[in-house]
N, C-alpha and C positions, 0 to 999 in steps of 0.2 A: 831464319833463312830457309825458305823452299828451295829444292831443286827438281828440274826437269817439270817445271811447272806449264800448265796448257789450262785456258780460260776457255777459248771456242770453240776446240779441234782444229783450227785452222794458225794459230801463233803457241812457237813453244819457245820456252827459256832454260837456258842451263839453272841461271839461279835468281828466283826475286825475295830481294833484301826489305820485310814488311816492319812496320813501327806500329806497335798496337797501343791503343788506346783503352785498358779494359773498362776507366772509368762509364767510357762513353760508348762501348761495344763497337766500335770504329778502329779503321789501319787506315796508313797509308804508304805508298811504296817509298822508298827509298832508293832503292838502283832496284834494274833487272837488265842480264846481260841474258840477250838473245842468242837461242841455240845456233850453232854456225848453219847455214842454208847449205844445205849438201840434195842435190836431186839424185832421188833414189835411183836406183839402176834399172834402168828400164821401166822409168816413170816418163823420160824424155824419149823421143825418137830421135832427135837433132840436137846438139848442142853449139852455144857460138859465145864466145865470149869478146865483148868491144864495149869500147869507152867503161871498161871499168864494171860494166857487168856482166852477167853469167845470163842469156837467155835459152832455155828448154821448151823444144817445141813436144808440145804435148799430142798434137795430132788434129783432122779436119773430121766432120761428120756431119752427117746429112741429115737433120732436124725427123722431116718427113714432114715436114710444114710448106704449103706450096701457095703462094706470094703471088699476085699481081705486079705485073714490073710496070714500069714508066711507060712503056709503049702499047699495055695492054696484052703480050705476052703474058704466060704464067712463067714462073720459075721456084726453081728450089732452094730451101733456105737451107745455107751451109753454115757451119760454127767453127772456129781454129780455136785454138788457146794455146797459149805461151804461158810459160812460167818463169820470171824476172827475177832475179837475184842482184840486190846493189852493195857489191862489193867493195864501196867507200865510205865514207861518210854519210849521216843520212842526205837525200835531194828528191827534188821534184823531178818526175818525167810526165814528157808531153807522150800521147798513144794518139795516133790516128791512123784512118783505114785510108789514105790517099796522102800523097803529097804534091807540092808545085816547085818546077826545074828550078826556080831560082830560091828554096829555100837553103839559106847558109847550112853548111855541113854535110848537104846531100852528095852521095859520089856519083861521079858521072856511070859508074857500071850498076848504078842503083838507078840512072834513068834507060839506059840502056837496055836494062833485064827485061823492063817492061815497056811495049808500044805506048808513046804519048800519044793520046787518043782526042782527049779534050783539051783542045788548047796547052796550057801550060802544066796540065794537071797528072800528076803521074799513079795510075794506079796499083793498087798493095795485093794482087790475084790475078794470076793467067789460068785459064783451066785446059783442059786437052785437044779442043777447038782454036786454042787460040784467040779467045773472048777475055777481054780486061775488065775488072768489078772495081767499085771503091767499096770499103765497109765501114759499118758501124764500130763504133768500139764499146767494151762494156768490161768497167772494174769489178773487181770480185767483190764488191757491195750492190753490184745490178745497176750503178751509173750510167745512165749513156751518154755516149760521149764527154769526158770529163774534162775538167779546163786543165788538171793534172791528176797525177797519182801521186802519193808520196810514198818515198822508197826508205825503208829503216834499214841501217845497215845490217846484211846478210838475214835479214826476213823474204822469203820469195813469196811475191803478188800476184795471181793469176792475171790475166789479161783477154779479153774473149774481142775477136773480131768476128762478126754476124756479116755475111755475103747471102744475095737473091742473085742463084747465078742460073744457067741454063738449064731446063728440064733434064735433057741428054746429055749432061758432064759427067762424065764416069771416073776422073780424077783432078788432079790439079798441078798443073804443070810449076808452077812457079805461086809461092806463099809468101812477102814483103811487107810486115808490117814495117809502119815507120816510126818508130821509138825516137824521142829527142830529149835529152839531157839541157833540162832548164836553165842552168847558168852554165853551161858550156856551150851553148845551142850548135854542139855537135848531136849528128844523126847516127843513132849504131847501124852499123854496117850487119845486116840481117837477110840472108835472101836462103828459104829451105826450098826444095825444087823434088819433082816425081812425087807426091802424095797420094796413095790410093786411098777410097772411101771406107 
């Protein structure tokens, strides 16, 4: 048995239980209990805990990357990331950078926070202007947009939401990803607010 065992730098375990083969220079695991996910202290700026997970707002920053928007406008590529902790069993979660008012589980102070702009579409960024973005999402494998993430119990998954928002946004008023719990298709109740760059 290893303990405090780390393959990636990015997943660590209290202890993995290996079955060696010397005949064939081959293991194979047996158990491994993953180390408890604890975010470090001042690895979060925000903390929010709902439906059963632990989400860590890590912070927004400003690429320096500057984007062609839909209108022909330039804008500035923004980045957030969150950091997920599933403090159940293991499950799948949906991540998207927008939602729609009639998705089950959504709260009405979660269509509220932000102006419905498009139609039924509610979007996940207000900035200091008062401009709504929807974004991109991207797993900590560089996914975009994934159909889900899977969540191992108390292993934390980075999360990255990519916004092209205003030249002159100087911060972010309101930061709403919309996180949904696969077979509960409840939505976590998630809204960080005042972000400077």
């Amino acid at each position: 048995m290893a303990q405090d065992f780390n393959v990636d730098d990015a997943s660590f375990w209290d202890s993995v239980t290996l079955k060696l083969d010397m005949a064939k220079g081959t293991f194979s695991i047996i158990d491994a209990k993953p180390k408890a996910a604890v975010i470090a202290p001042g690895q979060s700026q925000q903390q929010i805990d709902s439906e059963g997970y632990t989400v860590g707002f890590l912070g927004c920053a400003r690429t320096g990357e500057i984007a062609k928007g839909a209108h022909g406008e330039y804008e500035r590529v923004v980045i957030c990331n969150i950091l997920v902790t599933n403090n159940q069993a293991d499950r799948l979660l949906l991540a998207e950078g927008y939602s729609n008012i009639n998705t089950p589980g959504i709260s009405s102070n979660q269509i509220s926070t932000i102006p419905n702009v498009f139609g039924n579409s509610v979007s996940s960024l207000l900035d200091n202007f008062g401009q709504d973005y929807f974004g991109d999402v991207y797993d900590s494998a560089g996914t975009h947009n994934p159909p889900s993430i899977f969540q191992s119990q108390s292993v934390p998954v980075k999360i990255s939401f990519v916004y092209k928002i205003n030249m002159n946004s100087s911060s972010i008023s309101i930061f709403m990803p919309f996180l949904t719990d696969i077979k509960t298709k409840n939505v976590l109740q998630l809204i960080f607010k005042d972000i400077k760059f």
